[in-house]
Steps between C-alpha positions, in 0.01 A plus 500: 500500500588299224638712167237363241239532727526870577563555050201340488303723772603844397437396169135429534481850736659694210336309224417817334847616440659448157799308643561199695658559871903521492724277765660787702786392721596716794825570386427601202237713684822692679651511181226689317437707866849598501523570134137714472394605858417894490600600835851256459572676235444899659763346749712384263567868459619623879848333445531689180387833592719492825803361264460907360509620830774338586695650162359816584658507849893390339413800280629721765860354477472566153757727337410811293620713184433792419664699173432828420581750220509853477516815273462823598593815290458844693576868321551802791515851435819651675478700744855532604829593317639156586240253370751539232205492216225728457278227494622166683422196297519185728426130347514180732455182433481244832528118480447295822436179634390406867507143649363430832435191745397457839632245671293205772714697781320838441804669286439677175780548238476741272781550178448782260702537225433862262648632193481899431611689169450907531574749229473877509589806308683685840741629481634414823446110477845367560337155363276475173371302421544328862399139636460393819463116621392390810480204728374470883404236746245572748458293797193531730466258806149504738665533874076381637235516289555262197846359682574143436357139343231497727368806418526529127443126408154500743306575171678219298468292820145521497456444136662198564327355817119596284601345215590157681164597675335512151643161427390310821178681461459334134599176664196489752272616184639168326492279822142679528343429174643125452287439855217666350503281197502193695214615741296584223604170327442306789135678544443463155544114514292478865202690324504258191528224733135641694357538149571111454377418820225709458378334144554173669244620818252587207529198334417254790236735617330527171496139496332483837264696368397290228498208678295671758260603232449162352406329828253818650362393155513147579337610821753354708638822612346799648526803306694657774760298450514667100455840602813477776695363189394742225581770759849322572564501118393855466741608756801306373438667178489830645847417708662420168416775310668691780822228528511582093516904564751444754706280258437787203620765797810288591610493119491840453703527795762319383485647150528850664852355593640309234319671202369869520241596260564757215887401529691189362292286704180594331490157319540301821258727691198380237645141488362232789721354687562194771768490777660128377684522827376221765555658844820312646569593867925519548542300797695733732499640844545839602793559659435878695784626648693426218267638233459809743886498482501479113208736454640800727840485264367484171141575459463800217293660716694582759864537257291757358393674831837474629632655165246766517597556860884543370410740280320697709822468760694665248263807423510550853867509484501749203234683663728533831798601305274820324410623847933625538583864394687441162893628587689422196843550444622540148855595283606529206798565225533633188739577239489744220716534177515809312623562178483695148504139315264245597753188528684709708234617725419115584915457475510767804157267706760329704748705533368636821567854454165565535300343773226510710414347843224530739374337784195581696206405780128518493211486723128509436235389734142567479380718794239244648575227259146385563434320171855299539332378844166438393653273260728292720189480723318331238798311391509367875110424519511314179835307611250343803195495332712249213642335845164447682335374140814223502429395880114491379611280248726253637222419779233463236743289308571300843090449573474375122736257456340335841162582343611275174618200737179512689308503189716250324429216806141613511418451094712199554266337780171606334581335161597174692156539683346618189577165294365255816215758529411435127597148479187439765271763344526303182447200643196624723355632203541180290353279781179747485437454178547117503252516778236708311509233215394228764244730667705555794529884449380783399533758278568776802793261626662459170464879415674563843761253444584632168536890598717373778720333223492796301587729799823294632632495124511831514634553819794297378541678181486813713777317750704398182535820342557651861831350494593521171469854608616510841835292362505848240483729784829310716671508204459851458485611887930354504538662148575135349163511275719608153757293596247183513361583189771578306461851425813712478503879443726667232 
C-alpha cells in the first residue's frame, strides 16, 4: 500500500469533510494513546492511591504529642475543725506533655512530663503555694498478640507488596494499550487497503459493462452477457460501500485510543486521518523456551499477581498473630519534685527522693475469639485463592507465548503464499481480458478472473496485517513489546 495512494483514497471517501486526511505514524499513534487514552489514565492512578496506603500503614510507627493544660478552682464548706478554713479555697493549675511511640517490635514508650502549682487558704498546708513536677517512663511490651516485626509490620508489608502490585498492574495497562493501538492501526490500514481494492474491482467492472453495452448494441453480444455484468458492477458497488463502513468503523477505533472525544483529543477525533506506516514484517524467529523463560520472570502480569499474592501472605500473617491472647508485660518509673518555689520543685525532679516504680502483667483473651478466626480463615482462603490465580496465570502465559510463535510462522507462510497467490491472480485476470479483446473470452470469464484477483489481494492484506499483529502479540506475550518500541514508564 503505497503512502500517496491511500491520501488519495480516504480523501475521495471523506470528501465531505472540511480538512484534508493527516499522515499518522504509529508511533506517534502510541504517543498520543499513551498521552490521552481514558482507561490509561484511571490506571495511572492505582500506583498513587496505594503510595497513601502505604504512608498510611508507616503511620503506625509514628510518634505522638499530646499537651494539655489545666485550671481548676474548687471552694468547700468545712465540715471539720481541721480543714483549717471555714471555707477551703483550692486553685490548680496543671501543665503536661505526653510523647508516645510504638516501636516495629510491638513495644510502646510512653514519657510524660507534668507541671502542678496549688494554692489554698488552709491552714494546715505546710506548702502554699506548692508545685509539683513530674516525669515517668512507661514501658509496655506484647508477650503474643502484637509481638514482633512480623506481626506489627504485616500491615506496612502489605501496603508495600499492593503498591508494587499497583505498579506492575499499570505496566500491563501500558503494554496493553500500545498493542491495542497497533491492532487497530494495523486494521485501520488493512480496511483502507479493501476500500482501494474495492474501487479498483468497480472500476474494471464498470468498464465491462460499458463495453458489454456497446457491443449487445452492436448486436454482437447477447444481452445476457450485459445483464451478468451490470449485476457484477452492482454488487462490487454494494461490497464497497460496506469495505468504506468498515474503514469509517476501523478509524473510530483507533481514535477511541489515541484521541477520546470531549477531551484534548477532540480536535484529532473530527480530523481524518491515514496510517503513513507501510507494514514492515521484523524478520525474526521465535525462540520458545527462552521467551517462556523471559516471560514467566518479568511479565507485569504475573509481578503483579505474585505481589498481590505477597500481600495477601502477610495479612495472613497479621491475621495469625491476632488469633494469640494479648499477655503484655509493662513497667514503669517516675520521679516527682516537690517544692514551695517552682525552680526548686524541678531542682528537686532528679533528686530521687521521690520516686515511683511499677511493674506489671496482663492477659485478655476473648472467650471464643470467633471473629479473630474467621478472619485468619479468610486471610488463609485469600492467600490460595491469590496462589491458584498466579499458577492460572503462569500456564496461560506459557500456552500464549507458544500461541504467538505458532501464529507468527503461520502469518509468515500465508503472506509468502499470499504474494505468489496474487502474483498469478493478476496475471490470470490480465490474460482474460487480453483474450476478451480478441474474442477469445467472455465477459463471465473475465468477471470470474477479476473477483478472484480481488479476493487473493485481500487475503494477503488480511495475511499482512496478521503478522504485523501476530509480531505485536510475541512481543507482548515475553513482555519485550515496550522495550521494542521504545516506551519507558516514569
Amino acid at each position: 500500500m503505497r503512502l500517496l495512494a491511500v491520501t488519495a483514497l480516504l480523501a475521495a471517501a471523506l470528501a465531505a469533510a472540511d480538512e484534508a486526511p493527516e499522515p499518522l505514524t504509529l508511533s506517534k499513534a502510541i504517543e498520543l494513546a499513551l498521552k490521552r487514552n481514558l482507561d490509561l489514565e484511571v490506571e495511572r492512578l492505582s500506583p498513587v492511591i496505594a503510595e497513601q496506603a502505604v504512608d498510611k500503614a508507616r503511620a503506625d510507627f509514628d510518634p505522638t504529642a499530646i499537651l494539655s493544660y489545666g485550671d481548676r478552682d474548687s471552694r468547700t464548706p468545712s465540715t471539720s475543725a481541721l480543714s483549717g478554713a471555714s471555707t477551703v479555697l483550692q486553685r490548680t493549675t496543671t501543665y503536661s506533655g505526653d510523647l508516645q511511640e510504638k516501636l516495629p517490635t510491638g513495644t510502646t514508650l510512653d514519657l510524660a512530663l507534668s507541671y502542678i502549682r496549688s494554692s489554698t487558704n488552709s491552714l494546715y498546708s505546710t506548702l502554699n503555694p506548692s508545685h509539683t513536677t513530674g516525669a515517668t517512663l512507661t514501658v509496655k511490651q506484647p508477650l503474643l498478640k502484637g509481638f514482633g516485626l512480623e506481626a506489627n509490620r504485616s500491615g506496612l508489608a502489605g501496603a508495600l507488596h499492593s503498591r508494587e502490585a499497583a505498579r506492575q498492574a499499570f505496566q500491563a495497562k501500558v503494554t496493553q494499550t500500545v498493542s491495542d493501538v497497533e491492532g487497530a492501526y494495523w486494521d485501520l490500514a488493512a480496511a483502507l487497503k479493501n476500500v482501494e481494492v474495492g474501487r479498483t474491482s468497480l472500476k474494471a467492472a464498470r468498464s465491462l459493462e460499458e463495453a458489454s453495452r456497446a457491443k449487445v448494441e452492436a448486436g454482437t453480444l447477447p444481452k445476457t452477457d450485459l445483464l451478468e455484468a451490470s449485476s457484477a458492477s452492482a454488487s462490487r458497488e454494494a461490497d464497497l460501500i460496506d469495505e468504506e463502513r468498515k474503514a469509517d468503523d476501523a478509524a473510530d477505533r483507533l481514535r477511541q485510543l489515541v484521541a477520546p472525544p470531549g477531551r484534548d483529543g477532540a480536535s484529532e477525533w473530527a480530523r481524518p486521518f491515514v496510517p503513513a506506516d507501510e507494514p514492515a514484517p521484523e524478520a525474526l524467529t521465535p525462540d520458545v523456551p527462552k521467551a517462556i523463560d523471559r516471560a514467566l520472570r518479568i511479565r507485569p502480569e504475573l509481578s503483579e499477581a505474585r505481589a498481590s499474592l505477597l500481600a495477601a501472605e502477610a495479612a495472613r500473617l497479621g491475621a495469625k498473630n491476632a488469633v494469640l491472647p494479648d499477655l503484655s508485660v509493662s513497667g514503669s518509673w517516675g520521679q516527682q519534685g516537690v517544692d514551695a518555689e517552682r525552680d526548686d520543685a524541678f531542682s528537686r525532679l532528679n533528686d530521687g527522693r521521690a520516686r515511683t516504680w511499677e511493674l506489671g502483667l496482663s492477659l485478655e483473651f476473648p472467650l471464643g475469639n470467633r471473629a479473630a478466626k474467621s478472619d485468619l480463615r479468610k486471610a488463609q482462603a485469600q492467600t490460595d485463592q491469590q496462589g491458584a490465580r498466579l499458577r492460572a496465570l503462569e500456564e496461560a502465559v506459557v500456552v500464549e507465548v507458544r500461541a504467538a510463535a505458532r501464529a507468527v510462522e503461520s502469518a509468515r507462510r500465508r503472506t509468502e503464499a499470499g504474494k505468489r497467490a496474487v502474483a498469478f491472480a493478476r496475471e490470470k485476470a490480465h490474460d482474460e481480458q487480453l483474450r476478451l479483446e480478441q474474442g477469445l473470452s467472455t465477459s463471465h470469464l473475465v468477471l470470474d478472473a477479476s473477483r478472484t484477483q480481488a479476493e487473493e489481494e485481500g487475503r494477503l492484506t488480511a495475511a499482512t496485517v496478521d503478522l504485523m499483529k501476530a509480531l505485536t502479540a510475541w512481543h507482548k506475550a515475553q513482555s519485550t513489546l515496550l522495550e521494542a518500541r521504545g516506551v519507558k514508564l516514569e
